[in-house]
N, C-alpha and C positions, 0 to 999 in steps of 0.2 A: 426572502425565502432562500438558504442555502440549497444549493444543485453542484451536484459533482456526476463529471459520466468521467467514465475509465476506455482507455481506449490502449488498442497497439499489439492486445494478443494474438495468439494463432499457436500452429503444431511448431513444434522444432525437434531435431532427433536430440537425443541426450552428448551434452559438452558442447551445444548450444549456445545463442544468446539471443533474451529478446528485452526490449526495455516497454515498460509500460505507461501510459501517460493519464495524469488525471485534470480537467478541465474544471475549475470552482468556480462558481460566482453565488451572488447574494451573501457576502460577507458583511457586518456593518463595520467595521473597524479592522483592523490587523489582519496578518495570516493567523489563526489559529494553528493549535496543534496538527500534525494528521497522518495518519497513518496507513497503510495498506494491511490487509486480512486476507487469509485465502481459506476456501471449503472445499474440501472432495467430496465424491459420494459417498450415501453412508459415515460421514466423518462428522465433527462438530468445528464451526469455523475457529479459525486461530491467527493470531495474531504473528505477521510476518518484521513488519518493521516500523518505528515511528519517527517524529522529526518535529521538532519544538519550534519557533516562532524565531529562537535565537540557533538554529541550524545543529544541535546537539539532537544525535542519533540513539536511538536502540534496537537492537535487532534478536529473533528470535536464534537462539542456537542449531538450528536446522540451516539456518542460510549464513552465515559471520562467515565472513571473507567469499561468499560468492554473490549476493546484492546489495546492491548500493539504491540505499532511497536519496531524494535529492527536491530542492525546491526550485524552481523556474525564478527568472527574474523576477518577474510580475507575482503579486501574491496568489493567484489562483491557476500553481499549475504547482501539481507537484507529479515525480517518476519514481522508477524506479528499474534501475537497471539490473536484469537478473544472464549471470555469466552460469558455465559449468554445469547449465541443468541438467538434473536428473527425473528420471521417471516418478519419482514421487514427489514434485514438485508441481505435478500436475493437477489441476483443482479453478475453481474460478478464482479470481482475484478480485478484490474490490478494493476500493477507497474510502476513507470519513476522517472525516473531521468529529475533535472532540466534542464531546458534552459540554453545551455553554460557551463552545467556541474559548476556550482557555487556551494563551497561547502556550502555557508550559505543558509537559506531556508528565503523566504519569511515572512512578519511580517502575522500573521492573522492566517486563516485557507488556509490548502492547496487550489489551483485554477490552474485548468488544463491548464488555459493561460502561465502558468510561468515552465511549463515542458515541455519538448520538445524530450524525448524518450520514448516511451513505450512498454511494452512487448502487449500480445496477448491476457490475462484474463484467468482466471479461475474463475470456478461457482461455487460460493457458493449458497445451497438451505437450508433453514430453515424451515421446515416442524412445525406447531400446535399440 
């Protein structure tokens, strides 16, 4: 049974940095794809960044050149380093891994239809 917890959030003022950490296990085979997602209130979740099995990245145009997703050594740890924050960056964060555990990702920007694991969030706050 795949488990992922997210870990590393907290407040920061804006131009910030915090990096986020995801913790996998029950894989049976490879890293799979995986991604991060974040929700505000009132918002509908959206896809922040992904990362393929062979280390090829995509990122939503809201954050391109200020996070970096990234994979740990070991296959079950993937981050994501977020620089430059801003107040509307603020929202929960989560992790998952693809649907079916594929290790390729999706063409486009990430989209929560196409994962099918995820951890629990953590809050990121961006304070003015």
């Amino acid at each position: 049974q795949v488990q992922l917890v997210e870990s590393g959030g907290g407040s920061v003022q804006a131009g910030g940095s915090l990096r986020l950490s995801c913790g996998a296990s029950g894989y049976p085979y490879s890293r799979p794809c995986m991604g991060w997602f974040r929700q505000a209130p009132g918002k509908e979740r959206e896809g922040v960044a992904d990362i393929a099995s062979d280390g090829r990245t995509i990122y939503a145009d809201s954050v391109k050149g200020r996070f970096t997703i990234s994979q740990g050594n070991a296959k079950n740890t993937l981050y994501l380093q977020m620089n430059s924050l801003k107040p509307e960056d603020t929202a929960m964060y989560y992790c998952a891994a693809r649907l079916g555990l594929w290790r390729g990702c999706p063409l486009g920007p990430p989209r929560q239809d196409d994962f099918g694991y995820w951890g629990q969030g953590t809050q990121v706050t961006v304070s003015s």
